[in-house]
Structure formats: structure tokens, C-alpha cells
C-alpha positions as a printed NumPy array, in Angstrom:
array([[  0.   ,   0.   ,   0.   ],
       [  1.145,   3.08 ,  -0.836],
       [  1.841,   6.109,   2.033],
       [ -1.089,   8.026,   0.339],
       [ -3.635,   5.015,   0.082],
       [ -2.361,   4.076,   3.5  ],
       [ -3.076,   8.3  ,   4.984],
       [ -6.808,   7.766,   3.941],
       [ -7.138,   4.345,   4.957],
       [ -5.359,   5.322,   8.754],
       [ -8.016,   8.675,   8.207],
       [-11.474,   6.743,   7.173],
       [-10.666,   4.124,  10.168],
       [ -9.736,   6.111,  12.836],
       [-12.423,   8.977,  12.106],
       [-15.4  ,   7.243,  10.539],
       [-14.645,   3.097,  11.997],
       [-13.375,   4.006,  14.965],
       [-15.287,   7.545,  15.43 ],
       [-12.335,   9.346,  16.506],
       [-12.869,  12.96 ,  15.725],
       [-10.278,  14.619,  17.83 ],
       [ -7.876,  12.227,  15.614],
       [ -9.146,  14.234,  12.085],
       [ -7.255,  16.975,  12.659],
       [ -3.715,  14.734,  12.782],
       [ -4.581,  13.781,   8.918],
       [ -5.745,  17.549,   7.675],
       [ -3.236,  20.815,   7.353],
       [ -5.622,  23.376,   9.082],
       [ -6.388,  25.438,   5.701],
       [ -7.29 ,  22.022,   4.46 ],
       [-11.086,  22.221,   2.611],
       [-13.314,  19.709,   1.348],
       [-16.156,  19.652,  -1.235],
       [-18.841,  17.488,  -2.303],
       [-20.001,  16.437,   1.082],
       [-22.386,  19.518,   1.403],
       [-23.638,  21.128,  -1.886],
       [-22.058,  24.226,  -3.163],
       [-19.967,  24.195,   0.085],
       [-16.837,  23.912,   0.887],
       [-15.914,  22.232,   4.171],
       [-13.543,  23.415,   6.441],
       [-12.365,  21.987,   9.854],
       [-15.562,  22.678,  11.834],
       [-18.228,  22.004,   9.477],
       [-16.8  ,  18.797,   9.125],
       [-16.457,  17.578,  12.279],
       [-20.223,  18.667,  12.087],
       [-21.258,  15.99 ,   9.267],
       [-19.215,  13.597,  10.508],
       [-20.814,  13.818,  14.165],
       [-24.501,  14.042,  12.277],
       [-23.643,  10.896,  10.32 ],
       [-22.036,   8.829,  13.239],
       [-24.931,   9.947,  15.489],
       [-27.449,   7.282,  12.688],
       [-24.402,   4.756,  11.849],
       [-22.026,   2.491,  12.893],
       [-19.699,   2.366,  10.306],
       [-17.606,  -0.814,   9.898],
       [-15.232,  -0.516,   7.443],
       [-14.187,   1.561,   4.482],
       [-12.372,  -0.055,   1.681],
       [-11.06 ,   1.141,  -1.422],
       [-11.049,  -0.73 ,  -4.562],
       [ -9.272,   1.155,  -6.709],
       [ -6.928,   4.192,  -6.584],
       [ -5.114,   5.967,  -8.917],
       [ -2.102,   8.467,  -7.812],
       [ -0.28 ,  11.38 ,  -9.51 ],
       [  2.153,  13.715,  -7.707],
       [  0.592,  14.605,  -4.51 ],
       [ -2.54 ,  13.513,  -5.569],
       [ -4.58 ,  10.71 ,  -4.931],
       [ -8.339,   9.175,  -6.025],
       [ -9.635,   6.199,  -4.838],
       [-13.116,   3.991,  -5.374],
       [-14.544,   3.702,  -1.885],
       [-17.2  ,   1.765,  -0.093],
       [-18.493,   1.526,   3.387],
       [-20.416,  -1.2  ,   5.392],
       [-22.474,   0.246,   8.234],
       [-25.456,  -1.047,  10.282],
       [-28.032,   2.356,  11.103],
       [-27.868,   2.583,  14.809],
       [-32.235,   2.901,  15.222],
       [-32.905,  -0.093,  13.06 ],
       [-30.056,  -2.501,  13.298],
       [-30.075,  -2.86 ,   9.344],
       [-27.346,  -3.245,   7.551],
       [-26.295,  -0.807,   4.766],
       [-23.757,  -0.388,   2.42 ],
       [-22.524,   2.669,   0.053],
       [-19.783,   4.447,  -2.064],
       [-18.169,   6.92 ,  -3.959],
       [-15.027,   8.87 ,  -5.342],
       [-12.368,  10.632,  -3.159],
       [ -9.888,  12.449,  -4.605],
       [ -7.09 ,  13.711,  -2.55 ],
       [ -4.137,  16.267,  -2.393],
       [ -1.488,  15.485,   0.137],
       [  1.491,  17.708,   1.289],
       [  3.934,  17.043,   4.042],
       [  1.828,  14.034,   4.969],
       [ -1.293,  15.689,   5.47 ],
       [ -4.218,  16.24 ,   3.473],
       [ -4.013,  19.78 ,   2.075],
       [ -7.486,  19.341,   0.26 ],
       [-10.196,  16.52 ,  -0.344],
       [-13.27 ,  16.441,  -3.387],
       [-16.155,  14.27 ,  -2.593],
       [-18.585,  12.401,  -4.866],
       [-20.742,   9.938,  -3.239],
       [-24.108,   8.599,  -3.858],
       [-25.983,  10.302,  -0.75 ],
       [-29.283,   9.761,  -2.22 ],
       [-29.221,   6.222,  -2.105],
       [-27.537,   6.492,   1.201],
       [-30.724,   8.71 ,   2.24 ],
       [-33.043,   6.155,   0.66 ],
       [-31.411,   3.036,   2.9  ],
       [-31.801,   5.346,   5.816],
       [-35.725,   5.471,   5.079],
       [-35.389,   9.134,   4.625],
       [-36.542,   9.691,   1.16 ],
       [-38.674,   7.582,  -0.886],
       [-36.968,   3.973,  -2.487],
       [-36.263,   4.793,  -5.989],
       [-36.058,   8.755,  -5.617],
       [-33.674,   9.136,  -8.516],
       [-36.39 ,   7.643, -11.106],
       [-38.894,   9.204,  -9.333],
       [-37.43 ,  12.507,  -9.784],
       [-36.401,  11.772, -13.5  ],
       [-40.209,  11.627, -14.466],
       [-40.402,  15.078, -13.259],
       [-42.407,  13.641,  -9.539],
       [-41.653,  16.34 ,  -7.145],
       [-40.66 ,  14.098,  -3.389],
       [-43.125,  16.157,  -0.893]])
């Protein structure tokens, strides 16, 4: 494993396994920013220790793998996937998406986000099953 696969791995298990959030700020420089966890926004320190909180508050998350990565420079993207059971309903759920990474000095200088929250959101019961086709024939969910 490569010392950049190996920074997110050590960062997704200790932060979102493990639930440390005091450890996030060992794998971020403090300008650090993310996007694509909250639309149009991008995330600094706080505001992600915020989602994070929110998300281990419903979910137990077991592991995060990555299944494929591709590196450049100080850059990394990786295929990732998660296997969680929701903390109010004991079912188990799984999900994924893109991360793609720029590392400097060992730490992560900034992170983009693409992962399928809607079918995240429709595991969790909180929007209708099938929202995306729903939503393609024009249905409105209210």
C-alpha cells in the first residue's frame, strides 16, 4: 500500500470506523477544505467535524475499503465503499463513492467528494426507495 492510500485508509478508520474525531485533525493541514459532502460548500475543519458527528450519530460504520486508486504527484483518487449497520434499526447498509485527494507534508491539504448520498438517504428510510427515477419523471418528493 502506498503512504497516500495508506493516509486515507489510517483517516477513514480512525475517524469514521473508529469515530475518533479529535484524531481528524492529525490527517488535515488546518487550511485544508473539502467539497462534495455539502452542496455548493466547501468544508472546512468545523463544518466537518459537524457531518461527521450528524452521520455517526445514525451509523455504525464498519469498514471503508477502497477498490481502486489511482495516484499522480501529490494527488490521490480512490473507489470507496463503506459497510455500516443504522444505529435505530439494526439494518445493515452499504454505500460508495469517489475521493480524490491532495497530500502535502503528509497531510491532506485538500479533499473532493462524490458519493451517492441519495441512495444512502433512501437506505436510511429518509426519502422515498427509488427517488432518482422518481425525480427523473419530473415527480416532485413532498
Amino acid at each position: 500500500m502506498s503512504p497516500q492510500l495508506k493516509l486515507l485508509q489510517d483517516f477513514y478508520n480512525r475517524v469514521w470506523v473508529d469515530g475518533d474525531m479529535a484524531a481528524a485533525g492529525e490527517f488535515f493541514m488546518p487550511e485544508a477544505e473539502a467539497t462534495g459532502l455539502l452542496s455548493d460548500l466547501a468544508v472546512g475543519a468545523e463544518e466537518f467535524h459537524e457531518f461527521v458527528a450528524a452521520l455517526l450519530e445514525m451509523l455504525d460504520v464498519h469498514s471503508v475499503n477502497f477498490q481502486k486508486a489511482v495516484e499522480q504527484d501529490d494527488w490521490i483518487s480512490a473507489m470507496a465503499s463503506f459497510d455500516a449497520t443504522v444505529l435505530t434499526t439494526g439494518q445493515s447498509i452499504s454505500g460508495s463513492g469517489m475521493v480524490m485527494v491532495r497530500i502535502r507534508d503528509g497531510k491532506i491539504v485538500e479533499a473532493y467528494n462524490c458519493f451517492d448520498f441519495l441512495s444512502f438517504l433512501e437506505k436510511l428510510g429518509l426519502v422515498p426507495e427509488h427517488a432518482l427515477a422518481l425525480c427523473m419523471t419530473g415527480q416532485r418528493l413532498t
